[in-house]
C-alpha positions as CSV (number, residue, x, y, z in Angstrom):
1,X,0.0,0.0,0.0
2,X,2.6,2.4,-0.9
3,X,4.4,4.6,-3.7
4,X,8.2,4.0,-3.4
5,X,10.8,6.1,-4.6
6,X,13.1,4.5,-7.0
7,X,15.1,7.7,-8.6
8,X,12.0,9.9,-8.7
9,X,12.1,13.6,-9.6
10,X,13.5,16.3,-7.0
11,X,11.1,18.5,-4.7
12,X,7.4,16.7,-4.7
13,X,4.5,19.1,-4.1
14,X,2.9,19.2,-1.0
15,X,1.1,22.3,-0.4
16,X,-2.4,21.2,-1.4
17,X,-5.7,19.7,0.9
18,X,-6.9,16.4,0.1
19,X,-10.3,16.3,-1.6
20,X,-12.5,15.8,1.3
21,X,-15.6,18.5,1.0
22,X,-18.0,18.7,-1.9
23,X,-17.4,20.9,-5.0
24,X,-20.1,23.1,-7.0
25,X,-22.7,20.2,-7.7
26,X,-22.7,18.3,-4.4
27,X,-20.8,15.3,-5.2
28,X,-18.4,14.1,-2.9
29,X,-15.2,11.9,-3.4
30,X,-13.0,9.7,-1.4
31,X,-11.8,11.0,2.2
32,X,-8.5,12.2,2.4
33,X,-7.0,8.6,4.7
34,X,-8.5,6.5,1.0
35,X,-5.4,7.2,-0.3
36,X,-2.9,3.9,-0.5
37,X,0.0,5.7,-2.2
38,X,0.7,4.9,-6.0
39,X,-3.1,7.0,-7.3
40,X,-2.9,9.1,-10.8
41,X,-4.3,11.9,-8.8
42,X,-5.4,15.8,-10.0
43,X,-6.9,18.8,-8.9
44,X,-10.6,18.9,-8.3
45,X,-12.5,22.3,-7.2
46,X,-13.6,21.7,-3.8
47,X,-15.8,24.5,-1.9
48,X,-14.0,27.3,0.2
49,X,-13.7,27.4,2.7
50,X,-14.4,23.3,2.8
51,X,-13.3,23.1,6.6
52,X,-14.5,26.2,8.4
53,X,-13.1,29.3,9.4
54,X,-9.7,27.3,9.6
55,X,-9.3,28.0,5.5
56,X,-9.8,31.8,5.7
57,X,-6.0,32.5,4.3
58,X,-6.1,29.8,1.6
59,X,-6.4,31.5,-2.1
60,X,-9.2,30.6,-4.0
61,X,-11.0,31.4,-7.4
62,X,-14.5,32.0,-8.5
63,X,-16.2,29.3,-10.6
64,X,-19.7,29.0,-12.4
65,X,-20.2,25.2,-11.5
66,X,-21.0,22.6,-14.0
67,X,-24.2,23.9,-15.1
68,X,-23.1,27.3,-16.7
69,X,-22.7,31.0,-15.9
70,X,-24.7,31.4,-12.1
71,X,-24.2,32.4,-8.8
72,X,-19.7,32.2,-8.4
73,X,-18.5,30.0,-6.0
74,X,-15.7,29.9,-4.1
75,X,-13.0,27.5,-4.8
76,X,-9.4,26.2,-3.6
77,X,-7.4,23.1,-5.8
78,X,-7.8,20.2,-3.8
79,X,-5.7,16.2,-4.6
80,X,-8.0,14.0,-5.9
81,X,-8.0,10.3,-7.4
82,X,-11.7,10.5,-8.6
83,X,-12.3,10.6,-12.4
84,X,-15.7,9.5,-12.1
85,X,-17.8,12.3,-14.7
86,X,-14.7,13.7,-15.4
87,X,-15.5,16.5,-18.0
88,X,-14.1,19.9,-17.8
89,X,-16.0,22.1,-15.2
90,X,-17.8,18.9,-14.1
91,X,-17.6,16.7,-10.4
92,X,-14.7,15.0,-11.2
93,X,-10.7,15.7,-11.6
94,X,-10.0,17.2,-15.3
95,X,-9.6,15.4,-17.9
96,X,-6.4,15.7,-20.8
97,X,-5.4,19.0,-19.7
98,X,-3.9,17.7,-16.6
99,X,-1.7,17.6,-14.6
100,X,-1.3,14.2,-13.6
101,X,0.3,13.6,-9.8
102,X,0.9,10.3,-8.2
103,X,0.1,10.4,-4.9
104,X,2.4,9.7,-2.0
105,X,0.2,9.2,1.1
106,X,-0.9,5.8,2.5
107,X,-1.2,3.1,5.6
108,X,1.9,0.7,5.5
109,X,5.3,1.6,4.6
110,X,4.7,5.5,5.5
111,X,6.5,5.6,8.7
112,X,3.3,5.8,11.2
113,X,3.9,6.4,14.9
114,X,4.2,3.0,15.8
115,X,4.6,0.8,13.0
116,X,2.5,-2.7,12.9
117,X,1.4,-5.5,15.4
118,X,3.9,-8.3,15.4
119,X,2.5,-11.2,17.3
120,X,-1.3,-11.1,18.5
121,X,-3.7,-13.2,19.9
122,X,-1.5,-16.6,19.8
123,X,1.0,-15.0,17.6
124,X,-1.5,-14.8,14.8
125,X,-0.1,-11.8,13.6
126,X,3.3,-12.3,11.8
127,X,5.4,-9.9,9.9
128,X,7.1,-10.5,6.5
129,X,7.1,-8.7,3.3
130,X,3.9,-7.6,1.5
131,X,1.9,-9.3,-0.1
132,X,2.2,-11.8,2.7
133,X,2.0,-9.0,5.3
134,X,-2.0,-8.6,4.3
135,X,-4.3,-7.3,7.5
136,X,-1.9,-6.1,9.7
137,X,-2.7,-3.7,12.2
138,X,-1.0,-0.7,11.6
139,X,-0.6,1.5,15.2
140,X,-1.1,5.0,14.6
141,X,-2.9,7.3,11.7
142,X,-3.1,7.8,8.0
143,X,0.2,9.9,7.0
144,X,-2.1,12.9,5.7
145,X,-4.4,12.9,8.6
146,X,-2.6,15.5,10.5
147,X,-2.3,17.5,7.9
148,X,-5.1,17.1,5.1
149,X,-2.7,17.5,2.8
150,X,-1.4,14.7,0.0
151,X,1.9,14.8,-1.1
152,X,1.8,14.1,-4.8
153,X,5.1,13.4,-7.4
154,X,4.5,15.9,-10.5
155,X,8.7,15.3,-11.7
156,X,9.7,12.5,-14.5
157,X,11.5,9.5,-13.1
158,X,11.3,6.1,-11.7
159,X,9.0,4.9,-9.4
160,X,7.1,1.4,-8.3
161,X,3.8,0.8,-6.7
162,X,3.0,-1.8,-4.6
163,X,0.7,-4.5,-6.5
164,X,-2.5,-4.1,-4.1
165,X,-2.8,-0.4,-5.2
166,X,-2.8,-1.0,-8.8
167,X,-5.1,-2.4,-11.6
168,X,-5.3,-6.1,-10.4
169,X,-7.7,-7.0,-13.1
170,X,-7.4,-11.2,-13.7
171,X,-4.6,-11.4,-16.5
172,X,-5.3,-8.0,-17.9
173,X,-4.2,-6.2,-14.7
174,X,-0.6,-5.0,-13.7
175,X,-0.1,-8.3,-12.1
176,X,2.9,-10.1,-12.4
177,X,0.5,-13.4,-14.2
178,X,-0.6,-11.2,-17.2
179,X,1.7,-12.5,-20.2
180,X,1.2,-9.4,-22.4
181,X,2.8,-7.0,-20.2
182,X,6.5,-6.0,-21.6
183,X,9.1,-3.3,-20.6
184,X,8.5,0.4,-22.4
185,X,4.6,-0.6,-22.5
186,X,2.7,2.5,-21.9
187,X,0.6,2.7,-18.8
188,X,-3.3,4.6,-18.2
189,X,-5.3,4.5,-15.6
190,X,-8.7,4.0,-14.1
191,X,-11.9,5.8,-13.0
192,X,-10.2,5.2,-9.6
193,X,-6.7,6.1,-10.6
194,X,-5.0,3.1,-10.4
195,X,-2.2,2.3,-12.7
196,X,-3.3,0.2,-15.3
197,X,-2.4,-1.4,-19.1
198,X,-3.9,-0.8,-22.5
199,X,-6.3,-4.0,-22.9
200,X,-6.9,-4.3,-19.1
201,X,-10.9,-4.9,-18.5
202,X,-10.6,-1.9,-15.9
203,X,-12.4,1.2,-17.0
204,X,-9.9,3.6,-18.5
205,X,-10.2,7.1,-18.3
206,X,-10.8,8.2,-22.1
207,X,-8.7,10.9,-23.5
208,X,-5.7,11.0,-21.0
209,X,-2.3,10.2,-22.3
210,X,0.3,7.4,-21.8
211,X,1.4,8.8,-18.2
212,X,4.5,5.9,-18.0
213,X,5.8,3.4,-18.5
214,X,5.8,-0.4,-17.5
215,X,9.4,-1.7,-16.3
216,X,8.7,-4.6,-14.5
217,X,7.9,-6.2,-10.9
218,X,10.2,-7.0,-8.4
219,X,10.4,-7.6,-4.7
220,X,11.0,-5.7,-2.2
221,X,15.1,-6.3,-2.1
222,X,14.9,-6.4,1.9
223,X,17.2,-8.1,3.7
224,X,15.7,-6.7,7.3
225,X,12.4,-8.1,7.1
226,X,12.5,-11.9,7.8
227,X,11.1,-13.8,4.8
228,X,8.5,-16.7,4.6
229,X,10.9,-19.2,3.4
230,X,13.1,-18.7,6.9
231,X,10.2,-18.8,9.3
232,X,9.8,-23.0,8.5
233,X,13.3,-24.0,8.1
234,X,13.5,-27.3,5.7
235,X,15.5,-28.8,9.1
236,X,12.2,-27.8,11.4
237,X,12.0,-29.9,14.3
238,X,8.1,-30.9,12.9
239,X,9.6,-31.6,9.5
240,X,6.7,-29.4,8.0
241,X,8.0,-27.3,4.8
242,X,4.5,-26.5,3.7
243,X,5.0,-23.1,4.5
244,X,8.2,-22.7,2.5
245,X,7.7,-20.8,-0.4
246,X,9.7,-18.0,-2.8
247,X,9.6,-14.6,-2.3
248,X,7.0,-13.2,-4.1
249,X,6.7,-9.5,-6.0
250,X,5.4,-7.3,-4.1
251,X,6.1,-4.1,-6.4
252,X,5.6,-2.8,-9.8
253,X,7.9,-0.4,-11.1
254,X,7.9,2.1,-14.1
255,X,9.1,5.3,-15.5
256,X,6.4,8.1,-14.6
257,X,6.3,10.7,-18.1
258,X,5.1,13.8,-15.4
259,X,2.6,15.6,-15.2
260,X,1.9,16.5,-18.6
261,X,1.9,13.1,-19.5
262,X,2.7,12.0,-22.8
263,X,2.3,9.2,-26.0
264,X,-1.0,8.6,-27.5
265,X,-4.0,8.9,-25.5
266,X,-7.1,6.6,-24.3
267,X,-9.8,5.8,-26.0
268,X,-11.7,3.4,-23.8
């Protein structure tokens, strides 16, 4: 559940409230704590001041709404990763003019105040890398919950995503079983801004350009975190190698274009 810095661009921007209010037509989006790290995120309007009295120094602009020339409303930028009715001046982020962000907020991996439970109820609760590290109980809050804010990557470079917070689509999806994936493949994304690949049976978000692309997967290259295949040692007193299995990938990494994006754009 996290976006990891590979050799990413200098300076990420961080100076913006996560979408968490409603914006000229009502709708709402995601809270600010949805976010696992990895989204194509954008600005959305959201209403000023969204919070209270708290937002009175925060600049804003006036806009008409969706439904033409009306009453102005005040409005600030806000981080979003809905693309749901995602025409200009509409509910959603803006589409094809940009700028694409990938967010850098999430649960796991983020440095919370007191990391995960190791042990449990009858030691039910083991650590060792992700994907096998599923339902942990992380101790402490969301990394933007604090704040409000989402820190978002606009610079080119290389990043990876962790696999649960990308398209998982069966065999279509970034997922290390889909056989038509291939370095330098371009990658789109969803309604929901997940990564994803041309093909996948995800919903694309139409006319957005290529804003990467694919690498490959890989783990997580720790040599900290005790793996599976060393928890049931082949010499176990029980004799019991069930357990032992190979590392699995836990990341997908990729060249991000920026936020202008780039290479041909969606059509479905």
């Amino acid at each position: 559940m996290a976006l990891i810095l590979l050799q990413p661009g200098l300076n990420p921007l961080g100076q913006f409230d996560g979408y968490t209010g409603t914006n000229g037509t009502g709708t709402s989006n995601v809270g600010v704590t949805a976010f696992k790290g990895g989204e194509v995120c954008s600005w959305q309007a959201m209403n000023y001041p969204a919070l209270g009295a708290q937002d009175v120094n925060d600049g804003y602009t006036y806009w008409a709404g969706a439904s033409g020339p009306g009453t102005p409303l005040k409005v600030v930028p806000a981080i979003s990763m809905n693309w749901v009715a995602n025409t200009a001046g509409s509910t959603g982020c803006r589409v094809q003019s940009g700028p694409y962000f990938l967010s850098d907020d999430g649960t796991q991996g983020y440095g919370t105040l007191f990391g995960e439970i190791v042990g449990g109820s009858v030691g039910s609760q083991s650590y060792a890398p992700y994907p096998n590290n599923i339902g942990q109980t992380v101790i402490g809050p969301h990394t933007a919950l604090g704040s409000g804010k989402i820190t978002c990557w606009d610079k080119p470079g290389m990043y990876a995503v962790t696999i649960d917070a990308v398209d998982q689509t069966a065999s279509t999806g970034l997922i290390p079983t889909n056989t038509t994936l291939r370095p330098g493949m371009g990658l789109f994304f969803t309604q929901a801004g997940l990564l994803c690949p041309p093909g996948t049976g995800a919903t694309i978000v139409a006319g957005t350009p290529v804003v990467g692309r694919f690498a490959d997967f890989s783990t997580n290259g720790s040599y900290v975190t005790t793996p599976q295949s060393l928890v049931a040692a082949l010499n176990s007193p029980s004799g019991d190698v069930s357990s032992v299995s190979a590392l699995s990938f836990t990341q997908m990494n990729f060249w991000f274009n920026g936020a202008g994006g780039g290479g041909a754009s969606a059509t479905a």
